[in-house]
C-alpha positions as CSV (number, residue, x, y, z in Angstrom):
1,X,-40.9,184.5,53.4
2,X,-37.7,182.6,53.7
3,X,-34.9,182.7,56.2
4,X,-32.4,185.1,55.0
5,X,-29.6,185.2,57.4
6,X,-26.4,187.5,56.7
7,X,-23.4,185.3,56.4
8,X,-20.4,187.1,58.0
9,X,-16.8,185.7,56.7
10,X,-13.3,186.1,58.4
11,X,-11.4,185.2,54.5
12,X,-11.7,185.5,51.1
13,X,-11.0,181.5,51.2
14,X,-13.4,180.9,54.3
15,X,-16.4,182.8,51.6
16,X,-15.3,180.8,48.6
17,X,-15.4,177.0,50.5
18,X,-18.9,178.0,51.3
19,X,-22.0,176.4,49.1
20,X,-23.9,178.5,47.1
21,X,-27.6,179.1,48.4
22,X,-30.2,178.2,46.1
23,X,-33.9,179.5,46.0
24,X,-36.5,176.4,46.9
25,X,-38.9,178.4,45.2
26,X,-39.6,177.7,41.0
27,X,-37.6,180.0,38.7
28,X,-41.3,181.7,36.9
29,X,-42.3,182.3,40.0
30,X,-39.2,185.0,40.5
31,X,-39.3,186.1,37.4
32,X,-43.3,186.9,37.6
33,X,-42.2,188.8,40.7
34,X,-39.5,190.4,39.2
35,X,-41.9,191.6,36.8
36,X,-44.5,192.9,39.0
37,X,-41.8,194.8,40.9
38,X,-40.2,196.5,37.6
39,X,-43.4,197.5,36.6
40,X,-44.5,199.3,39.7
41,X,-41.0,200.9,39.6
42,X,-41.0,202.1,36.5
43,X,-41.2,205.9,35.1
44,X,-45.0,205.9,33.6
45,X,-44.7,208.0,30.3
46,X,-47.6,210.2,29.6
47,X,-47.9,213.0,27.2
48,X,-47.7,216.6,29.3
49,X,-50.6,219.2,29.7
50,X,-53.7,219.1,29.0
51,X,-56.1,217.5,25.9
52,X,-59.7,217.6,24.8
53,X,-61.6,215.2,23.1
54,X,-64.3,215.3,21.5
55,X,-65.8,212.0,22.2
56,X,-65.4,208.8,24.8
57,X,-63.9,206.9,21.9
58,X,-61.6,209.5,20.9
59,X,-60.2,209.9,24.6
60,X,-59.8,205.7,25.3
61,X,-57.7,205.5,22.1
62,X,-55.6,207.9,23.4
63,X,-55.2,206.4,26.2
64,X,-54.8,203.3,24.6
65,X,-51.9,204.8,22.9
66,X,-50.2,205.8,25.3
67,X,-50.7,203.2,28.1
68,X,-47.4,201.1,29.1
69,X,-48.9,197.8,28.0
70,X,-50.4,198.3,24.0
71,X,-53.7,196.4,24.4
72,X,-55.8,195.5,21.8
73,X,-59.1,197.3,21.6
74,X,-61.6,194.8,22.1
């Protein structure tokens, strides 16, 4: 992890002579992390109560369906 120090500031002129910080770390790299945090923070949507199937085909298409990334059945 990088140092991430708090930078306190007396002025609105003292905070603007100061450089802007830049991440040493590649830009995809963020982003892939971004990514992996949005999608453990986002709302899962699934279908409520309860459903029968009448086969192991029938029930992996559904949850094909209605899984947050579409994937192709394989």
């Amino acid at each position: 992890m990088s140092d991430r120090r708090v930078q306190k500031f007396r002025s609105i002129e003292e905070m603007n002579k100061t450089p802007v910080r830049s991440s040493a770390e590649p830009s995809f790299e963020r982003f892939l992390r971004h990514c992996a945090r949005w999608w453990a923070i986002a709302p899962k949507r699934y279908p409520r109560g309860v459903f029968k199937f009448r086969s192991i085909e029938e029930a992996q298409q559904a949850r094909v369906q209605h899984s947050p990334l579409k994937r192709e059945e394989s």
